[in-house]
N, C-alpha and C positions, 0 to 999 in steps of 0.2 A: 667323635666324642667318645672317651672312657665309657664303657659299659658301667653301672653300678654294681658292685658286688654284691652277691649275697648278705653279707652280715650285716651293710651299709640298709640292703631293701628289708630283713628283719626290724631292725633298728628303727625304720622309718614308720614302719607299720604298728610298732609298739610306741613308738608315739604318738601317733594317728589317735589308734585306740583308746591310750590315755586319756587325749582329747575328748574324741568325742562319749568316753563312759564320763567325762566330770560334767561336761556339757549335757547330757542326758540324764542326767544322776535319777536313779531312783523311778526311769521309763522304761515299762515292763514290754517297750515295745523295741528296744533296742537287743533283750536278751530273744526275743520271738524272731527279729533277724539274723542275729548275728551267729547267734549258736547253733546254730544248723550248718556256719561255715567252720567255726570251730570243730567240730563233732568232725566232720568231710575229714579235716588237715589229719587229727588222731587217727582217726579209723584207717586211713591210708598207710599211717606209719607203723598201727599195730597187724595191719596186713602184711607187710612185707620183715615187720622183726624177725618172725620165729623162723620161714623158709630158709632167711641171712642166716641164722645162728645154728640151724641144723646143718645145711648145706655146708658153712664153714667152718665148724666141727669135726664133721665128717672127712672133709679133706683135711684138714690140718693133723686129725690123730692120724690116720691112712699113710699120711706121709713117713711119722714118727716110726708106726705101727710097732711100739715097744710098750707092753704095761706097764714095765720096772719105771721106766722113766716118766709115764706119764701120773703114775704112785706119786710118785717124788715130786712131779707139779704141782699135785693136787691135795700135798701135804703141805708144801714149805707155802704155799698159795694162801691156805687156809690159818696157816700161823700168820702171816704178814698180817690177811684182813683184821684177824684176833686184836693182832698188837696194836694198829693203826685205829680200828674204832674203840677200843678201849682208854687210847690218848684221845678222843674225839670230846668220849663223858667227861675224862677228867676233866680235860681243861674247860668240858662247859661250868661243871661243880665248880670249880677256882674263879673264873671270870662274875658266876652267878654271888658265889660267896664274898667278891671285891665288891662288886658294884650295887647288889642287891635291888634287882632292877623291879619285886615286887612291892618293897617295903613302903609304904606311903602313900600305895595305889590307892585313890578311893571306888570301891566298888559299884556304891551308886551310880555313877557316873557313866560305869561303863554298861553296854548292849548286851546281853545274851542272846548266844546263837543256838538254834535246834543242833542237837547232835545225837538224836534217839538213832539215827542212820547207824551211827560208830558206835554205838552199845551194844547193837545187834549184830555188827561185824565180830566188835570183843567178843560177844558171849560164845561165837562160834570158832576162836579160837584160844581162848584162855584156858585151857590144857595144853595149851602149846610147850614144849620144851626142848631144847636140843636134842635130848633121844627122837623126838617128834622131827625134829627137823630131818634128819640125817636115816629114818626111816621112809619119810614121807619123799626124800630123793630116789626111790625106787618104784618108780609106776607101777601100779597094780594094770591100767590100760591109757596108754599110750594114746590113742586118739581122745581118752576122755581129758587126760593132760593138757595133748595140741587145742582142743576146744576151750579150757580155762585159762589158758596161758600161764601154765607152770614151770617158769623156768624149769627149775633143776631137774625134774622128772625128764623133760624133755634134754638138756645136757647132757642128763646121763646116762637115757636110750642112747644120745649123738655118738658119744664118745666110746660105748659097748660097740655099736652098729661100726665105726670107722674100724675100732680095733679086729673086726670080723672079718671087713672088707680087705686088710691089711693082709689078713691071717691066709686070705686065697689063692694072693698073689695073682696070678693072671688073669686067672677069671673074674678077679674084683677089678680089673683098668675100665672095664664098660660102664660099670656104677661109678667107680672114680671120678670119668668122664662125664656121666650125670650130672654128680652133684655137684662138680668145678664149673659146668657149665649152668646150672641152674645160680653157684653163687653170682658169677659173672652175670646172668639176666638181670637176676635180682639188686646189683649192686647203679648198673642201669638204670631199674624203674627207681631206686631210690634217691638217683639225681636226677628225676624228671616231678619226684613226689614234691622235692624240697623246691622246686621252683613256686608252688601255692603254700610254702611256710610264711612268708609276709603277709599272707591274706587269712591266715589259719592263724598267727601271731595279734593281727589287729582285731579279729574278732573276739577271740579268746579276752586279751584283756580288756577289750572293749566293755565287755559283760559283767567282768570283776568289777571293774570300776565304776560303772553303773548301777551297779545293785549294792558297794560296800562305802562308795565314796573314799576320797583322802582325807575325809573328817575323821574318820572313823581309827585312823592312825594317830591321833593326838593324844588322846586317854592314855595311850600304851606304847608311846611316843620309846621311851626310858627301854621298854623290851625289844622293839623293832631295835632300833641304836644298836643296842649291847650285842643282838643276833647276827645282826650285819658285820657288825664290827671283830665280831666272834669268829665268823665265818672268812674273813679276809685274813685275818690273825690264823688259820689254821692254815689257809692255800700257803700263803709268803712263806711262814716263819716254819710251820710243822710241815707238812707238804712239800718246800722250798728243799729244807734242811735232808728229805728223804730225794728229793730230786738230786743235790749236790752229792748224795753219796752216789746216787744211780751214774754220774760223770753229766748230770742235764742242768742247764738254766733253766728254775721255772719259769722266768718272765719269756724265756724263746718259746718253752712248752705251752704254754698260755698262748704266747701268738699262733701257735701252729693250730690250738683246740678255739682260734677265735670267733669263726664263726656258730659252733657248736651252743658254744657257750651262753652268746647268744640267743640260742633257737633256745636253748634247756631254762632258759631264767624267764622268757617270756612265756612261754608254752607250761613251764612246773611239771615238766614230763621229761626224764632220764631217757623213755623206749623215743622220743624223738631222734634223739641223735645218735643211740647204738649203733646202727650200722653203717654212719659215718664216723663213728671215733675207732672203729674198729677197723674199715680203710685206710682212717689215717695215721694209726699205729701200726700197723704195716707198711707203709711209704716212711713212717719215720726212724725204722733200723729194726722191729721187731718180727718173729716171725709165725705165721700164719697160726701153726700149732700153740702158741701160748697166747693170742693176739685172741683167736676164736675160743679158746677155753676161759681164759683169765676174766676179760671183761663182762661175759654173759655172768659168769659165777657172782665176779662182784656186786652185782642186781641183787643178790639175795644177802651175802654174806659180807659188804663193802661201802654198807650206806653212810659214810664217814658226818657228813653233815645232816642226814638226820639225828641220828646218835647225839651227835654236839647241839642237836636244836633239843633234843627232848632232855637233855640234862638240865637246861639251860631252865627251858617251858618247866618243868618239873619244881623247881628251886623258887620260882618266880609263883607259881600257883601256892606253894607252903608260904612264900614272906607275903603273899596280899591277904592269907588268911591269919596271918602272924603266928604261924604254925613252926617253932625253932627244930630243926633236922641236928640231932649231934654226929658227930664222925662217923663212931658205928653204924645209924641208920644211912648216911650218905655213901659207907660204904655198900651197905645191901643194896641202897639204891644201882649202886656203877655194877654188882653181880648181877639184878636181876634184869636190867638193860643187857646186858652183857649175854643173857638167854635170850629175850624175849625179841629183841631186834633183829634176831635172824629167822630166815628161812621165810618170811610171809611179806615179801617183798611185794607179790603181785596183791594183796590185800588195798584194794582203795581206801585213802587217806590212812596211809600205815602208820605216820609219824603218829597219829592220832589214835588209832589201834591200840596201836605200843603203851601209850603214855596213860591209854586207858588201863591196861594189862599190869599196868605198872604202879599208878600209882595209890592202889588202895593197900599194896604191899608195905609202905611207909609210913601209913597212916595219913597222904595226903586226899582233901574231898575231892573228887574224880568231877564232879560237877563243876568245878572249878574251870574246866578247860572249856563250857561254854561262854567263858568271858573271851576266850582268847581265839573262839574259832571263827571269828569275823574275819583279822586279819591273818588267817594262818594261811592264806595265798602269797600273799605277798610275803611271809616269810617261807613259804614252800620253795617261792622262784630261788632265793638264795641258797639254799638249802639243794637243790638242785643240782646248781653251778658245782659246788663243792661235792656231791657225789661223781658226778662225769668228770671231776679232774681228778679224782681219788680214784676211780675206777681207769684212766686214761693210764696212770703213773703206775699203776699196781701193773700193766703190762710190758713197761719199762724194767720193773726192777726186776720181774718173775725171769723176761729177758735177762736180763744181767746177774743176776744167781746162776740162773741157767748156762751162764756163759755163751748165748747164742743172741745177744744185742749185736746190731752192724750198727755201730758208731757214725762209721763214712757214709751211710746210706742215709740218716738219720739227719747227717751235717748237711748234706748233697737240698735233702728235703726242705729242708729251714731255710734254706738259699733260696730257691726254687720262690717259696711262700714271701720272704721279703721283697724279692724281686717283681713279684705279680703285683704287691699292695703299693 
């Protein structure tokens, strides 16, 4: 008998879960079980992210060991993400301004959720600004980083450290060796970690669904819809359209990120599958040095489908308060997302963060988002999908600027995967 695949045993578990959170609705004894196996599946995957991301850093620039060139990465890198979440706001303002998916809400109707958590995140970060960002990418200490999990600090101790190892030459092939061999461990324990993601998947939304119900999606039926539908509208048509120029089918790129994607919509956690999309962009033609810089980076500077939920959540909280936004205010809106969405990626519940930072700029009530924070799981999971293939493609095309995509290795790979399935 076929073994079941991964994505199949994911899949199954997030149905499982489904089940039995609607079947338990609202039993405080389902979260006192289950979230203890949830919490296990994360914690194992934010164990093994940052050793992946440093370790394959470090060999990847070592390899390079050129600044000029890696300047030029991590220029043309940082313009792409610019462009791409910047089409992310637009088109959520366009979709938000067609369909008006606040307008008629009645607000009685709907639940208010506590969100005094994400005030007190805001307030610790609303000085934030891109000067801020791109300061705060240079560690003051290094292990105080690796203990917060700070992407970029830690990127770009990686990337200083590989350029030094480089700079040795001889003396640096012992570290080299190191770190090649510490990625190869750790890429190991991460297909032993993903073996309990189906059981780390049913728990997880076991508990969501238990404590929020699918009632609770009916009130706001009109926003879920529009988000969804937002979100597949950006993968196909905007996404698709930057894949076709990269020489890629999305619908094959899609198959290749299939189990990923998967694991990122049940779980509503990106750091789950890092260092499997970053394997498999390397097996699909791209190489190590832009595969281990690009996709960490993206974590911070590449949130494509947050960006398009919070334009979206933005526009939807002003039409239920029947609060009219004119162009001008819509465009400050798209500038100050356009700051405020980067660099605080590791910030829990950032979309949320964000939209707090954000929207008392416009004159929208900030309070507003406790109408919407019941269901902002189940639109996190979508919102998810759409970062990891945005982050996926962004190493494809940094590849193909770079002139260093293998095509034939990439075709070889895609074969390989429809063949297995």
């Amino acid at each position: 008998m076929k073994r079941i695949g991964l994505a199949w045993q994911i899949l199954i578990g997030l149905i499982l879960g489904i089940i039995v959170g609607a079947i338990f609705f609202e039993n405080p004894k389902v979260a006192t079980y289950l979230q203890p196996i949830g919490d296990i599946f994360l914690r194992l995957i934010k164990m093994i992210v940052i050793p992946i991301v440093i370790s394959s850093i470090i060999v990847g620039v070592a390899g390079v060991g050129d600044i000029k060139k890696l300047g030029k990465l991590g220029g043309k890198t940082i313009i792409y993400f610019e462009i791409i979440t910047t089409f992310a706001i637009i088109i959520g303002l366009l979709l938000a301004n067609i369909f008006h998916p606040g307008t008629g809400v009645d607000m009685k109707t709907l639940q208010k959720t506590d969100i005094s958590s994400y005030v007190e995140t805001e307030k610790s970060v609303q000085h934030h600004s891109m000067i801020d960002t791109f300061v705060n990418i240079v560690p003051s200490n290094l292990f105080d980083s690796l203990a917060k999990g700070d992407m970029l600090p830690i990127i770009f101790f990686s990337v200083i450290f590989g350029l030094g190892v480089a700079a040795v030459g001889e003396r640096g092939k012992p570290v080299l060796k190191f770190f090649q061999g510490t990625a190869d461990a750790m890429f190991y324990v991460t297909n032993l970690v993903m073996k309990f993601a189906p059981f780390g998947v049913f728990a997880l939304i076991g508990v969501t669904v238990s404590k929020f119900g699918l009632s609770s999606l009916v009130p706001l039926s009109k926003l879920v819809i529009l988000v969804y539908a937002a979100m597949i509208f950006f993968i196909v048509i905007v996404l698709g359209f930057v894949a076709k120029l990269a020489g890629v089918n999305i619908f094959h790129f899609l198959r290749v990120l299939k189990d990923e994607l998967i694991l990122a919509y049940s779980t509503s956690s990106s750091e789950t599958v890092l260092p499997k999309i970053m394997e498999k962009m390397e097996k699909f033609g791209c190489p190590k040095a832009i595969t281990s810089f690009v996709i960490p980076t993206g974590y911070s500077f590449n949130l494509d489908g947050s960006t398009l939920y919070q334009a979206i959540a933005a526009l939807f909280i002003a039409q239920m308060y029947g609060i009219h936004l004119s162009i001008p205010t819509q465009i400050t809106l798209v500038l100050v997302l356009m700051v405020t969405s980067k660099g605080i990626a590791g910030v829990p519940g950032v979309s949320f963060v964000v939209l707090l930072a954000t929207l008392g700029s416009v004159g929208i009530p900030a309070e507003g988002l406790a109408f919407i924070a019941g269901i902002d799981r189940i639109l996190d999971m979508m919102r998810t999908v759409v970062n990891v293939v945005g982050n996926s493609l962004a190493a494809v095309v940094m590849s193909k600027w770079e002139k260093q995509y293998d095509a034939a290795k990439g075709e070889q790979y895609l074969q390989e995967i429809k063949q297995a399935s």
